[in-house]
mmJSON file of the N, C-alpha and C atoms, coordinates in Angstrom:
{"data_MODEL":{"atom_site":{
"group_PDB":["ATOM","ATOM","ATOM","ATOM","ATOM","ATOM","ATOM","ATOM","ATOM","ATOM","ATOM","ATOM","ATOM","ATOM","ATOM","ATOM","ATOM","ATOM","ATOM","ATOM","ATOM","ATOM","ATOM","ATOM","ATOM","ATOM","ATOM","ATOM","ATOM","ATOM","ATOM","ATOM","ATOM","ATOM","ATOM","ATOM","ATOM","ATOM","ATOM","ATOM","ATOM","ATOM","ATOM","ATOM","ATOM","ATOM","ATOM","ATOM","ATOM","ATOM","ATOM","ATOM","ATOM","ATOM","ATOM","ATOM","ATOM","ATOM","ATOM","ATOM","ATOM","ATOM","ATOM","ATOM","ATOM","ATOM","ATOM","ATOM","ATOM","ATOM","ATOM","ATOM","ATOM","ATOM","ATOM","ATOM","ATOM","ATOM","ATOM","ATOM","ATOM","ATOM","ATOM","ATOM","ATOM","ATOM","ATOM","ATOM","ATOM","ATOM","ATOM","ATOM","ATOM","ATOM","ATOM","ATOM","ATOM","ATOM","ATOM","ATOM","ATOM","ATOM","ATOM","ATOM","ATOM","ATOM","ATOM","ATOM","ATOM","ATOM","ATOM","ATOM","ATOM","ATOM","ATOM","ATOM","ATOM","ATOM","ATOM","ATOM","ATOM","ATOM","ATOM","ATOM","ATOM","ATOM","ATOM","ATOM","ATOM","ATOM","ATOM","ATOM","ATOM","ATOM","ATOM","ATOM","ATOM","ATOM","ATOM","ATOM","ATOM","ATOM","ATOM","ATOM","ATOM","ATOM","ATOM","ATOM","ATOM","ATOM","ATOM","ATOM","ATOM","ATOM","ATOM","ATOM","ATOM","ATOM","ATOM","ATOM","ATOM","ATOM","ATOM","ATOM","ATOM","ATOM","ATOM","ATOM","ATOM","ATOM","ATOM","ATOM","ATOM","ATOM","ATOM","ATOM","ATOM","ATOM","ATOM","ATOM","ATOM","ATOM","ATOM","ATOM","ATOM","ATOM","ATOM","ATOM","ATOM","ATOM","ATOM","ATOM","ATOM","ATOM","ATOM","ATOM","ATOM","ATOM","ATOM","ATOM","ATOM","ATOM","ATOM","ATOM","ATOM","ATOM","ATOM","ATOM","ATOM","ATOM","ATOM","ATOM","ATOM","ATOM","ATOM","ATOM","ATOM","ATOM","ATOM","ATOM","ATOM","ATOM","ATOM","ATOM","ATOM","ATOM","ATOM","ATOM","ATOM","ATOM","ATOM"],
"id":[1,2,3,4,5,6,7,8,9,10,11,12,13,14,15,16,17,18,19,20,21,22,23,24,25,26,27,28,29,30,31,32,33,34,35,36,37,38,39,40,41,42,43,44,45,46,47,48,49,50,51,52,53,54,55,56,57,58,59,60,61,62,63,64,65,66,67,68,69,70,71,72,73,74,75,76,77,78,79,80,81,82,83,84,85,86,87,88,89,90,91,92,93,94,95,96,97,98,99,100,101,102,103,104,105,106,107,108,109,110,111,112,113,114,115,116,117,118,119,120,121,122,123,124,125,126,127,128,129,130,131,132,133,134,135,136,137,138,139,140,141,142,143,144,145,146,147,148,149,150,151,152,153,154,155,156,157,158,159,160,161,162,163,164,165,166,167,168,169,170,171,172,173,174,175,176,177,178,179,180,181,182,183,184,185,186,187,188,189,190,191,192,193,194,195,196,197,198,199,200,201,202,203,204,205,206,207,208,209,210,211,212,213,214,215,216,217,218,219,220,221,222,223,224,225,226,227,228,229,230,231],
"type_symbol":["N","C","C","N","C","C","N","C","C","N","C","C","N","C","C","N","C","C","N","C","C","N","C","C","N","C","C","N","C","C","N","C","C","N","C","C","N","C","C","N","C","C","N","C","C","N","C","C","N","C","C","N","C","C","N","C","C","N","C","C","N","C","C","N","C","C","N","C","C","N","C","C","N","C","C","N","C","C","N","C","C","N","C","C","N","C","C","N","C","C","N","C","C","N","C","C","N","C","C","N","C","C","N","C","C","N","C","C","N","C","C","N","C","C","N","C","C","N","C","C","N","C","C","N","C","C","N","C","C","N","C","C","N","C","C","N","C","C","N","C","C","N","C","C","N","C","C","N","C","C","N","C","C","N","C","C","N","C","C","N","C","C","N","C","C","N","C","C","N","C","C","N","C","C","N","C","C","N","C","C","N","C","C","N","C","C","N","C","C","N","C","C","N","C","C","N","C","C","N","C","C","N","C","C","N","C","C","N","C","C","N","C","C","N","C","C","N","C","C","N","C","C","N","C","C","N","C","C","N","C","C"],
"label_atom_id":["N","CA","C","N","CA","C","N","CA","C","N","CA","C","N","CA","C","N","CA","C","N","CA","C","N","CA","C","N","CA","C","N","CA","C","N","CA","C","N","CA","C","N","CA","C","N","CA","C","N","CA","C","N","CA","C","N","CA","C","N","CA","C","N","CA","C","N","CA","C","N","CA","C","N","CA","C","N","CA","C","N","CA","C","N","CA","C","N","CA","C","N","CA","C","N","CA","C","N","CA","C","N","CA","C","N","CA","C","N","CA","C","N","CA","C","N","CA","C","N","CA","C","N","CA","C","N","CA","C","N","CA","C","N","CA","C","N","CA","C","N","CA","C","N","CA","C","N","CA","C","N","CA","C","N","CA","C","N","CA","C","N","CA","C","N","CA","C","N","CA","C","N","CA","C","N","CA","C","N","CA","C","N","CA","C","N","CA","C","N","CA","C","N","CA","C","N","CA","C","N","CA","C","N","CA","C","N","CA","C","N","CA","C","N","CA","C","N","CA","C","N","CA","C","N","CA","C","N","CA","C","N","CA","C","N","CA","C","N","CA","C","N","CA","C","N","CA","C","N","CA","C","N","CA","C","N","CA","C","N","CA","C","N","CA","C","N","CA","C"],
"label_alt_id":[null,null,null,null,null,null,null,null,null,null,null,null,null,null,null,null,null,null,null,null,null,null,null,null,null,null,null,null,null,null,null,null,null,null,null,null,null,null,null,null,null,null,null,null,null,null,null,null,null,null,null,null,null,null,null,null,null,null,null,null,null,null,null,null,null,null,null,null,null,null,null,null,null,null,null,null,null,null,null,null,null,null,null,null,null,null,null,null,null,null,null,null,null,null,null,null,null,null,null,null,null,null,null,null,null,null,null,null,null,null,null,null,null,null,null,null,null,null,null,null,null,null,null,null,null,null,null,null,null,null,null,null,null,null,null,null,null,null,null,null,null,null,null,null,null,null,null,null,null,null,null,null,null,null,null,null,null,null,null,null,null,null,null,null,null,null,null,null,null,null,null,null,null,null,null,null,null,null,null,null,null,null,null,null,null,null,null,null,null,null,null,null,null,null,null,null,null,null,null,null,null,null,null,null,null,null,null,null,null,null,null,null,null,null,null,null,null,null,null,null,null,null,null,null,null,null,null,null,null,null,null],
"label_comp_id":["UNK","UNK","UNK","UNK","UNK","UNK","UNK","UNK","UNK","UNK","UNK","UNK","UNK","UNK","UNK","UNK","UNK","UNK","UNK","UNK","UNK","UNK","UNK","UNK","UNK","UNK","UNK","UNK","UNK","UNK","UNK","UNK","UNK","UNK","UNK","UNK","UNK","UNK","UNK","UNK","UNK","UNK","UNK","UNK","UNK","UNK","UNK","UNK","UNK","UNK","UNK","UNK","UNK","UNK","UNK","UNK","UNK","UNK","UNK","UNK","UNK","UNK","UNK","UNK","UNK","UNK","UNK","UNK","UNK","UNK","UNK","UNK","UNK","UNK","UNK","UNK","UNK","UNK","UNK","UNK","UNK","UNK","UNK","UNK","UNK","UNK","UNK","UNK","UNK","UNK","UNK","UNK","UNK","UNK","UNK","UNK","UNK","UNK","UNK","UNK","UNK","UNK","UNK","UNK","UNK","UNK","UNK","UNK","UNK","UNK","UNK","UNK","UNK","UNK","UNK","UNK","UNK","UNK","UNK","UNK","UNK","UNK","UNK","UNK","UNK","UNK","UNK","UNK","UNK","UNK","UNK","UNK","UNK","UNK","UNK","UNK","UNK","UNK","UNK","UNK","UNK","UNK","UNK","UNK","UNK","UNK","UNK","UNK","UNK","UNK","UNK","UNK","UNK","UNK","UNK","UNK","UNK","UNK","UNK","UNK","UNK","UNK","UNK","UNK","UNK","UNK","UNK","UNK","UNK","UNK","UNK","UNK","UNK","UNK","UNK","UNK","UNK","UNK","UNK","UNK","UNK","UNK","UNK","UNK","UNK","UNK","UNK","UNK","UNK","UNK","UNK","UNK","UNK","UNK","UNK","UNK","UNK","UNK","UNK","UNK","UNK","UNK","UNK","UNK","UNK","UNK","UNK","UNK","UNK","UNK","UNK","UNK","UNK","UNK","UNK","UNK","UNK","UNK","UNK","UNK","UNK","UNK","UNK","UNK","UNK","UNK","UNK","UNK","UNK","UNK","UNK"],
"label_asym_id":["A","A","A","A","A","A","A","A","A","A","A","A","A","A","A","A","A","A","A","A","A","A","A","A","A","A","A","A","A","A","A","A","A","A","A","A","A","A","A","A","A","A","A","A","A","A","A","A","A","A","A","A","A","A","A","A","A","A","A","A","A","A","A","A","A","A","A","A","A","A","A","A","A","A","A","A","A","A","A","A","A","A","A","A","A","A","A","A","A","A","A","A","A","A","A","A","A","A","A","A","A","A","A","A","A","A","A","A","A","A","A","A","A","A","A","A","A","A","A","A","A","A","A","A","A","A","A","A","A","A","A","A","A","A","A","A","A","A","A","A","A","A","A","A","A","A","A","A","A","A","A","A","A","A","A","A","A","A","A","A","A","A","A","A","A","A","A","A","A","A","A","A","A","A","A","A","A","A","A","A","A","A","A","A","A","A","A","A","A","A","A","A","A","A","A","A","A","A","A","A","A","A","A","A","A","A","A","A","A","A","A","A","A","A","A","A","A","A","A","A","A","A","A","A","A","A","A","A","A","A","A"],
"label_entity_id":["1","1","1","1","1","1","1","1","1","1","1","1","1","1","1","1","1","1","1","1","1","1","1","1","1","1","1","1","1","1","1","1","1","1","1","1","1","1","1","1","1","1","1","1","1","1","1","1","1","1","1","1","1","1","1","1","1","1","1","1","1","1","1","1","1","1","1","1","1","1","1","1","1","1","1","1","1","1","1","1","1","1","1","1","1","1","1","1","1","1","1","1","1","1","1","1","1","1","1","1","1","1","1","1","1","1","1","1","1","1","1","1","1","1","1","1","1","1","1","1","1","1","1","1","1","1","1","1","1","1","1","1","1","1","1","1","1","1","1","1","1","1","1","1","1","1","1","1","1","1","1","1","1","1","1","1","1","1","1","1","1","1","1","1","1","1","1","1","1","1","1","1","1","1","1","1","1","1","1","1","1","1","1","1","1","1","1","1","1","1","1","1","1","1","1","1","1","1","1","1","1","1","1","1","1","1","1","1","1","1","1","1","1","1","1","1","1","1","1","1","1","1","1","1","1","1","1","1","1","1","1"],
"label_seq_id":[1,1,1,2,2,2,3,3,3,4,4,4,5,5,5,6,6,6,7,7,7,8,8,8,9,9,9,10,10,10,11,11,11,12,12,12,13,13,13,14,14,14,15,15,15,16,16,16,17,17,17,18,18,18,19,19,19,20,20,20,21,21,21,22,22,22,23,23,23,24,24,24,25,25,25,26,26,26,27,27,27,28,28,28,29,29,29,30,30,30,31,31,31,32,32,32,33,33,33,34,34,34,35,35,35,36,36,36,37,37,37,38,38,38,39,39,39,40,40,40,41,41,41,42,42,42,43,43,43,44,44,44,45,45,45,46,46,46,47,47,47,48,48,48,49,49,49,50,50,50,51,51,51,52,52,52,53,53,53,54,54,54,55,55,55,56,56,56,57,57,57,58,58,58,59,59,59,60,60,60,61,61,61,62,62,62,63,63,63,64,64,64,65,65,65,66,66,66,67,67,67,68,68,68,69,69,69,70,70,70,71,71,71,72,72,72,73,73,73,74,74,74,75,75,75,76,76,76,77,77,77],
"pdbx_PDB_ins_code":[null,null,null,null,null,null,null,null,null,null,null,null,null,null,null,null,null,null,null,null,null,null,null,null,null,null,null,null,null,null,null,null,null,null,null,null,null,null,null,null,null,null,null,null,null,null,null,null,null,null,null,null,null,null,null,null,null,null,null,null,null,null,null,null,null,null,null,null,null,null,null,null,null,null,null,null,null,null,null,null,null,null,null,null,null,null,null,null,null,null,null,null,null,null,null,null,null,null,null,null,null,null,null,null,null,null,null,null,null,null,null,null,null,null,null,null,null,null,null,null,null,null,null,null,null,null,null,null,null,null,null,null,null,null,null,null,null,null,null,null,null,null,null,null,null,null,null,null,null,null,null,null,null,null,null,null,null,null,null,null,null,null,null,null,null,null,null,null,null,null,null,null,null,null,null,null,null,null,null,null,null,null,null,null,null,null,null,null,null,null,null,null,null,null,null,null,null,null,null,null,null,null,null,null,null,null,null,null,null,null,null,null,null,null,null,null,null,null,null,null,null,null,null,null,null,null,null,null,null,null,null],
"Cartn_x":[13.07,11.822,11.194,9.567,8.686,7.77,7.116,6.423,4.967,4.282,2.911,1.82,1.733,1.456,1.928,2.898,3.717,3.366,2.936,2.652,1.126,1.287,-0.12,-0.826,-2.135,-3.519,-3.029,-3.499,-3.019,-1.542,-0.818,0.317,0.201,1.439,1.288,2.692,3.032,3.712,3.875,5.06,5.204,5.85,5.038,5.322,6.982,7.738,8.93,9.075,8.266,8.631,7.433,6.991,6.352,7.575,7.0,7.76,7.045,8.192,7.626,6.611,5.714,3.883,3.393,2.437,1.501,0.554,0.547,-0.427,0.21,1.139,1.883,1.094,0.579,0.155,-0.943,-1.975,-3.363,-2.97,-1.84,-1.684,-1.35,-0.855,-0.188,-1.779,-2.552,-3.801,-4.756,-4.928,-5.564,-4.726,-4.23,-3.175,-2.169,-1.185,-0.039,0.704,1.354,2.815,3.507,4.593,6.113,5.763,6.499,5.915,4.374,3.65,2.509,2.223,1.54,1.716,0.645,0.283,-0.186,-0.812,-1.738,-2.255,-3.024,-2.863,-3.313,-4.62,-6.132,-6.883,-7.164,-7.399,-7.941,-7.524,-7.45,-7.191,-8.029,-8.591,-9.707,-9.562,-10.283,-10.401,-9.426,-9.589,-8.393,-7.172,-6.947,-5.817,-5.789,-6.76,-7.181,-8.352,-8.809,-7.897,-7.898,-6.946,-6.565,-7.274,-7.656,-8.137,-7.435,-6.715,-5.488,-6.146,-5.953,-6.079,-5.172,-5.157,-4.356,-4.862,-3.965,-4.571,-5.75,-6.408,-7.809,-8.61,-8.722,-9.736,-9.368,-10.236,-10.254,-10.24,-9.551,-9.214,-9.162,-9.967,-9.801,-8.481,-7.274,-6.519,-6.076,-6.194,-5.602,-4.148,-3.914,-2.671,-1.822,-1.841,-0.83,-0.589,-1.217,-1.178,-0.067,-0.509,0.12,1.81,1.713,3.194,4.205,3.719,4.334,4.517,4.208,4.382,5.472,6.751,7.355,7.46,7.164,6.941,8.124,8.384,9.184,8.237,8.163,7.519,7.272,6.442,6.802,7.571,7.906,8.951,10.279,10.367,11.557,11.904,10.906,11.237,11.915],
"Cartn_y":[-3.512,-2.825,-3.381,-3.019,-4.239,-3.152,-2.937,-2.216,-2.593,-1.615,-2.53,-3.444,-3.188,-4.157,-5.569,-5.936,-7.069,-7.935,-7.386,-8.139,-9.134,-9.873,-11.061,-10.404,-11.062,-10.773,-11.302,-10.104,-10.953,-10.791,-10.229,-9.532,-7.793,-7.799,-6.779,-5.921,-4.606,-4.016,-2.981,-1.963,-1.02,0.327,1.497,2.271,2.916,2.66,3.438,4.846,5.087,6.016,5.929,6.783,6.921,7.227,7.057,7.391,8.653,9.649,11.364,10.912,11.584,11.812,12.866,13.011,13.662,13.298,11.948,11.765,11.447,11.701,11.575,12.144,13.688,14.506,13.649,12.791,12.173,10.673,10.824,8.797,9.929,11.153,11.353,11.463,12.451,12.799,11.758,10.355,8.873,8.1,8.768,8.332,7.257,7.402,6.369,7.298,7.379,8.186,7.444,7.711,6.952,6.494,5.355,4.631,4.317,4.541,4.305,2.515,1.515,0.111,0.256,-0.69,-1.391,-2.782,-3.08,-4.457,-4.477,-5.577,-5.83,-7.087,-6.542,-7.096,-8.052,-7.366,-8.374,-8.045,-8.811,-8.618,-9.005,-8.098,-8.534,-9.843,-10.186,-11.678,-11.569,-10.462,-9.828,-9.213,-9.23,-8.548,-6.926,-5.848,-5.283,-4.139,-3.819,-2.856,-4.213,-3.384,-3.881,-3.022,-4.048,-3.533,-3.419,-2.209,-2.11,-1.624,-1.979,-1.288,-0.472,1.046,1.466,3.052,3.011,4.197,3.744,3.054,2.32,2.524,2.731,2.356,1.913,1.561,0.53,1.779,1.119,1.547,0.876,1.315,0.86,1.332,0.645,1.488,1.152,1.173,1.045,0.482,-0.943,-1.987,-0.496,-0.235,1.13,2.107,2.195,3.367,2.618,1.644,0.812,0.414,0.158,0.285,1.629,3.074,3.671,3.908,2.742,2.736,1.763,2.331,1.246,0.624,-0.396,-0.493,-1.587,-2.283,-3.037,-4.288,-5.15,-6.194,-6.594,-7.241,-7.784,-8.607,-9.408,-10.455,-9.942,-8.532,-8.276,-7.027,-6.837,-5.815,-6.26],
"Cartn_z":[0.216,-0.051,-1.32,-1.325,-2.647,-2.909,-3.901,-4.123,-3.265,-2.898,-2.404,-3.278,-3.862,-5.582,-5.461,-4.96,-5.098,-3.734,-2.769,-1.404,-1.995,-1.331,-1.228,-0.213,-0.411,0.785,1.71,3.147,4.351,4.451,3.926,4.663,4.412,5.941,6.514,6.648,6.535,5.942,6.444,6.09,6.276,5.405,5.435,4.285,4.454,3.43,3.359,2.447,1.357,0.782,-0.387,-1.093,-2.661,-3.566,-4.412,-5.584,-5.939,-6.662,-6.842,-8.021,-7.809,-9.012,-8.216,-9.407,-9.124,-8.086,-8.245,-6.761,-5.677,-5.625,-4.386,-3.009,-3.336,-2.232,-1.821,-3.03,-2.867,-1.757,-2.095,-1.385,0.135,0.334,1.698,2.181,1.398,2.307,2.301,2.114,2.253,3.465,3.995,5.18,4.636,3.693,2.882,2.93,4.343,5.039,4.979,5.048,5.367,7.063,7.327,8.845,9.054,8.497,8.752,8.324,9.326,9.046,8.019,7.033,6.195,6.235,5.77,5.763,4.134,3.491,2.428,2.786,2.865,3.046,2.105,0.95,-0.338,-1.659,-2.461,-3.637,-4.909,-5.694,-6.642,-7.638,-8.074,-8.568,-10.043,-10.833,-11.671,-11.366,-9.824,-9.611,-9.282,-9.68,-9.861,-9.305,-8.093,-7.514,-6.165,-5.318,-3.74,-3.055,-1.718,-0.281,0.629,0.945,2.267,3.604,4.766,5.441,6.269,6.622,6.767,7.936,8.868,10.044,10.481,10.394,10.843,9.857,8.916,7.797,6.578,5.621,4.812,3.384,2.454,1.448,0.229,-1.203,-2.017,-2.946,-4.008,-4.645,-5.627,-6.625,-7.891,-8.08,-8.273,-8.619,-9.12,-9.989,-10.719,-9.374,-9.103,-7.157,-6.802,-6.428,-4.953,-5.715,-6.966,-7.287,-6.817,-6.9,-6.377,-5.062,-4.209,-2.651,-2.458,-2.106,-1.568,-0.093,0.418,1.828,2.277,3.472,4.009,4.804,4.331,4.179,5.994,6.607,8.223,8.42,7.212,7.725,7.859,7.39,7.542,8.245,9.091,10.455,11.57],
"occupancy":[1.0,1.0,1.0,1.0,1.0,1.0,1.0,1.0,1.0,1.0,1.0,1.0,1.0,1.0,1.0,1.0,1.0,1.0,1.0,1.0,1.0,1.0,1.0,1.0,1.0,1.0,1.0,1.0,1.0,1.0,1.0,1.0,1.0,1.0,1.0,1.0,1.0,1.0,1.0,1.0,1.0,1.0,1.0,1.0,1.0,1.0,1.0,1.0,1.0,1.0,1.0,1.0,1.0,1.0,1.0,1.0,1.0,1.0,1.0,1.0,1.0,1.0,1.0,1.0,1.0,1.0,1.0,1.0,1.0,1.0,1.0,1.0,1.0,1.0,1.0,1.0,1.0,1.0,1.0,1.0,1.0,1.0,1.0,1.0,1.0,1.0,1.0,1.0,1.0,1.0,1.0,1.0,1.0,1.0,1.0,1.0,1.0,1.0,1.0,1.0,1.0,1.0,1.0,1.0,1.0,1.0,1.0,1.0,1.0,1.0,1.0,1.0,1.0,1.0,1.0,1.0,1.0,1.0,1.0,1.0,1.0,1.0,1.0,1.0,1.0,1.0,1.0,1.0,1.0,1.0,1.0,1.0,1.0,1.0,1.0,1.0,1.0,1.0,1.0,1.0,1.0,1.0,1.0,1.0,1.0,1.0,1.0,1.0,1.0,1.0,1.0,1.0,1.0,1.0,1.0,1.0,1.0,1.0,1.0,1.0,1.0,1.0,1.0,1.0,1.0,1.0,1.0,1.0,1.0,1.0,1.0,1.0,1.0,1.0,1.0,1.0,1.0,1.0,1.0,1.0,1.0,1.0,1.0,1.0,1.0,1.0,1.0,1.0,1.0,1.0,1.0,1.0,1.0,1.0,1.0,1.0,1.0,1.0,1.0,1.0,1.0,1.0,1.0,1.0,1.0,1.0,1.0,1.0,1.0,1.0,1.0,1.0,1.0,1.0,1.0,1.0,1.0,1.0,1.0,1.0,1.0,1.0,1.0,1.0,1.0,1.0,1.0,1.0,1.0,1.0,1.0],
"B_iso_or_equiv":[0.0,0.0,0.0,0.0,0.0,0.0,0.0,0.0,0.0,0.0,0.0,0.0,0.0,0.0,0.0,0.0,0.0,0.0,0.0,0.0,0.0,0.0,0.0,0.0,0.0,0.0,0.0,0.0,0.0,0.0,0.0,0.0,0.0,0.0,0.0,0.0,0.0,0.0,0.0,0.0,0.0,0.0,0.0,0.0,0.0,0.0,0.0,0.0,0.0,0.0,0.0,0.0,0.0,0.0,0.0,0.0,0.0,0.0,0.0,0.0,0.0,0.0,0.0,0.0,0.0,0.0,0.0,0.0,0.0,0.0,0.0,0.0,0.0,0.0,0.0,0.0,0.0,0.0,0.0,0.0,0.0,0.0,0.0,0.0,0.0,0.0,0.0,0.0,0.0,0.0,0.0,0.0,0.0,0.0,0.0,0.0,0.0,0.0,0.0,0.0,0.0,0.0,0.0,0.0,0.0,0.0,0.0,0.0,0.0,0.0,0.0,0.0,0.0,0.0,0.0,0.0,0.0,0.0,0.0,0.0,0.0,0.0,0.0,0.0,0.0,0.0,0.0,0.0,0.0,0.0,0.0,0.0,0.0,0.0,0.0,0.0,0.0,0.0,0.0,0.0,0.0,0.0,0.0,0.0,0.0,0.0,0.0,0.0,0.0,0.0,0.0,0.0,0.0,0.0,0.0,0.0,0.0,0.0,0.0,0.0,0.0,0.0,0.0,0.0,0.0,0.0,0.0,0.0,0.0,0.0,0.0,0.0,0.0,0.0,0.0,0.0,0.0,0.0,0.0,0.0,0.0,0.0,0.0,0.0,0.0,0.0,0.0,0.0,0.0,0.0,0.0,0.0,0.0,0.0,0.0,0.0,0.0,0.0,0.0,0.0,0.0,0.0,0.0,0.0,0.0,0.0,0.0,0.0,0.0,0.0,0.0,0.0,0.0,0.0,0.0,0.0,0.0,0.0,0.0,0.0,0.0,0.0,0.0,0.0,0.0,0.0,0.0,0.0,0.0,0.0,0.0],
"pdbx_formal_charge":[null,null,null,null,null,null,null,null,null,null,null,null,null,null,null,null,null,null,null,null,null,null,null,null,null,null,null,null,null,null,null,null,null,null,null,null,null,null,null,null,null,null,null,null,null,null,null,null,null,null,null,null,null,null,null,null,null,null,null,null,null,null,null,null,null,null,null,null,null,null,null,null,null,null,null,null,null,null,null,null,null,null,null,null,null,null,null,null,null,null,null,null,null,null,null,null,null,null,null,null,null,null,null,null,null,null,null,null,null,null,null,null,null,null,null,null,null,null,null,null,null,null,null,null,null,null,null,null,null,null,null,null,null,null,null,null,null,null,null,null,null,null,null,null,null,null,null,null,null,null,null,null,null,null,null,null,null,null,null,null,null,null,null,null,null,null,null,null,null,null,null,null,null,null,null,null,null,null,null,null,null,null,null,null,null,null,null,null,null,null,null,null,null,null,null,null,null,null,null,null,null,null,null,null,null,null,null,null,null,null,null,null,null,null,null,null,null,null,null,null,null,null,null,null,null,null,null,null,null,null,null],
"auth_seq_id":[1,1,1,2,2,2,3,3,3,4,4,4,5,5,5,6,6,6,7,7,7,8,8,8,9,9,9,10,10,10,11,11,11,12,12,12,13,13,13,14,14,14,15,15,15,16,16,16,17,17,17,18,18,18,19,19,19,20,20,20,21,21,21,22,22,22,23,23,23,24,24,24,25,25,25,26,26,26,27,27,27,28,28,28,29,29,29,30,30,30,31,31,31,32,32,32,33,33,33,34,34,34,35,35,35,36,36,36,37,37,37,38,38,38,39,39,39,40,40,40,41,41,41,42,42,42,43,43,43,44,44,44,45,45,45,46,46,46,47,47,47,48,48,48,49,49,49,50,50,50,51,51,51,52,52,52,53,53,53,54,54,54,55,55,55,56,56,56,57,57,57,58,58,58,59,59,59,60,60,60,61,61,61,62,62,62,63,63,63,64,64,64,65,65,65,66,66,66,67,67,67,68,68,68,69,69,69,70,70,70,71,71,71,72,72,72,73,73,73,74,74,74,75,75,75,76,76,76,77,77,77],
"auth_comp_id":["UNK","UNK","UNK","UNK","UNK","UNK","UNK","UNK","UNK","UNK","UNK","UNK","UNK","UNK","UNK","UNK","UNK","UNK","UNK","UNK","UNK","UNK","UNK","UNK","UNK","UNK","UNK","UNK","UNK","UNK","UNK","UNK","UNK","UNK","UNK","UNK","UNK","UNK","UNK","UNK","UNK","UNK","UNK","UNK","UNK","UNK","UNK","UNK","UNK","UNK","UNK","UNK","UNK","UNK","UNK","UNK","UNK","UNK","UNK","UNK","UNK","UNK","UNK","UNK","UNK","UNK","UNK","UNK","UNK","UNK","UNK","UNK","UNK","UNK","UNK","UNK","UNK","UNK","UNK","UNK","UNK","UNK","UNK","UNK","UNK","UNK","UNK","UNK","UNK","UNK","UNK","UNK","UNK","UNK","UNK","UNK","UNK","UNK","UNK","UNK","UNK","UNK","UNK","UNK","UNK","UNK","UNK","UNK","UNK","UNK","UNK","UNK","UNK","UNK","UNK","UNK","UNK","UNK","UNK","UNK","UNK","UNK","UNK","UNK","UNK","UNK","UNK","UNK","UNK","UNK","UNK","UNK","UNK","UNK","UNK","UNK","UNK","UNK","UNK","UNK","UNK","UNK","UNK","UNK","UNK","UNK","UNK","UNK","UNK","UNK","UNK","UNK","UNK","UNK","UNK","UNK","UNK","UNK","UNK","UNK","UNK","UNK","UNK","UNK","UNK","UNK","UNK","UNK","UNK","UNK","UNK","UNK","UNK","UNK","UNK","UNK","UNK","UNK","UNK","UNK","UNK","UNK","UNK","UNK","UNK","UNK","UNK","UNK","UNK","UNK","UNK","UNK","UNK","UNK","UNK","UNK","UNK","UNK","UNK","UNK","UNK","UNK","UNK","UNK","UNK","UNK","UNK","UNK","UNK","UNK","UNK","UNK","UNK","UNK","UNK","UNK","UNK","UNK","UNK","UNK","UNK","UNK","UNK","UNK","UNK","UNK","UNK","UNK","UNK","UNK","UNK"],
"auth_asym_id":["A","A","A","A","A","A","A","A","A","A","A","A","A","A","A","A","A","A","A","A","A","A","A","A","A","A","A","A","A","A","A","A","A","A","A","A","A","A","A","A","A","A","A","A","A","A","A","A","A","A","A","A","A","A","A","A","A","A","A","A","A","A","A","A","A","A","A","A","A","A","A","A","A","A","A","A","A","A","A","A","A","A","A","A","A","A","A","A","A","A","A","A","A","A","A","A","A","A","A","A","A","A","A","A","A","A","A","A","A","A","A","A","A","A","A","A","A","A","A","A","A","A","A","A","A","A","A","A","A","A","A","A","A","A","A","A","A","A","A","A","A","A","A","A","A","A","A","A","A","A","A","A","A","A","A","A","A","A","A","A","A","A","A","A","A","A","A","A","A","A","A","A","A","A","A","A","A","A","A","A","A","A","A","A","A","A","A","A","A","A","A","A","A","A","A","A","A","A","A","A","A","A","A","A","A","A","A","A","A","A","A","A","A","A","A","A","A","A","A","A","A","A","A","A","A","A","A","A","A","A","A"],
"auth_atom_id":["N","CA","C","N","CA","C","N","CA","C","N","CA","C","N","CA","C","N","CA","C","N","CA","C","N","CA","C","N","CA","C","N","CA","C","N","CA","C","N","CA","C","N","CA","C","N","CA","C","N","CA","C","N","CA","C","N","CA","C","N","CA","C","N","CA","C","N","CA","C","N","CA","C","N","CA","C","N","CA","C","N","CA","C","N","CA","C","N","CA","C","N","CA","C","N","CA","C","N","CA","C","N","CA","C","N","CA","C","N","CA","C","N","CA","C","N","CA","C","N","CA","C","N","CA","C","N","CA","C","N","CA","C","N","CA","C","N","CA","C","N","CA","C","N","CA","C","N","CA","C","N","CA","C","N","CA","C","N","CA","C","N","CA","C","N","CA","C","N","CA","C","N","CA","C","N","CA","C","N","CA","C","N","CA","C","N","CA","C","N","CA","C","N","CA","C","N","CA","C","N","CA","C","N","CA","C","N","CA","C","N","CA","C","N","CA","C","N","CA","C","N","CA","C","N","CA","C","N","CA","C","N","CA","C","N","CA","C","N","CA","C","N","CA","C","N","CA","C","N","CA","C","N","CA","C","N","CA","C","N","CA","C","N","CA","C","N","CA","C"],
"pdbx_PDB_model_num":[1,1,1,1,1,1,1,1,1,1,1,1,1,1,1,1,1,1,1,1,1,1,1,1,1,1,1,1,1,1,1,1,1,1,1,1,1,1,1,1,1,1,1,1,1,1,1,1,1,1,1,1,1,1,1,1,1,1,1,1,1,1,1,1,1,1,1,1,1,1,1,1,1,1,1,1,1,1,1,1,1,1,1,1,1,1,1,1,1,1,1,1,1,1,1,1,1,1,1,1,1,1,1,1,1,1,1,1,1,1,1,1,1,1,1,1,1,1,1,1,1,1,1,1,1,1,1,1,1,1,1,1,1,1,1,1,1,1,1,1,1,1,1,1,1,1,1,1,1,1,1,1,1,1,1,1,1,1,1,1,1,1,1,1,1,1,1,1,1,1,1,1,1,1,1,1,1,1,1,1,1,1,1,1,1,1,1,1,1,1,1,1,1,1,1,1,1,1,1,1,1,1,1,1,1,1,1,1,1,1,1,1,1,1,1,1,1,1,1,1,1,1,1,1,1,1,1,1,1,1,1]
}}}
């Protein structure tokens, strides 16, 4: 497992778990469930926020967010 932060644009993923926060409840109700697939559309020119797509729509999220997502990468399903 990698944090979602750590994946490159253009790979695709899958959610395993958050890490306990406060926004934990905010990443469940943006659809960032456990099993739910992942795709990392784009990544800002600073790194800074990411474009995932995820349940069928598009999402902006804060590099610091996406660290508390741990997911399971596609190459290794």
């Amino acid at each position: 497992m990698v944090p979602l932060s750590k994946l490159p644009a253009g790979k695709r993923a899958v959610i395993k778990h958050h890490e306990q926060s406060d926004f934990q409840l905010t990443l469940m109700e943006m659809g960032c469930i456990p099993g739910e697939a992942v795709w990392i559309q784009m990544i800002a020119p600073l790194g800074d926020p990411l474009a995932i797509q995820i349940a069928g729509y598009y999402l902006s999220i804060r590099r610091s967010d996406a660290e508390k997502i741990m997911v399971i990468p596609s190459s290794l399903l």
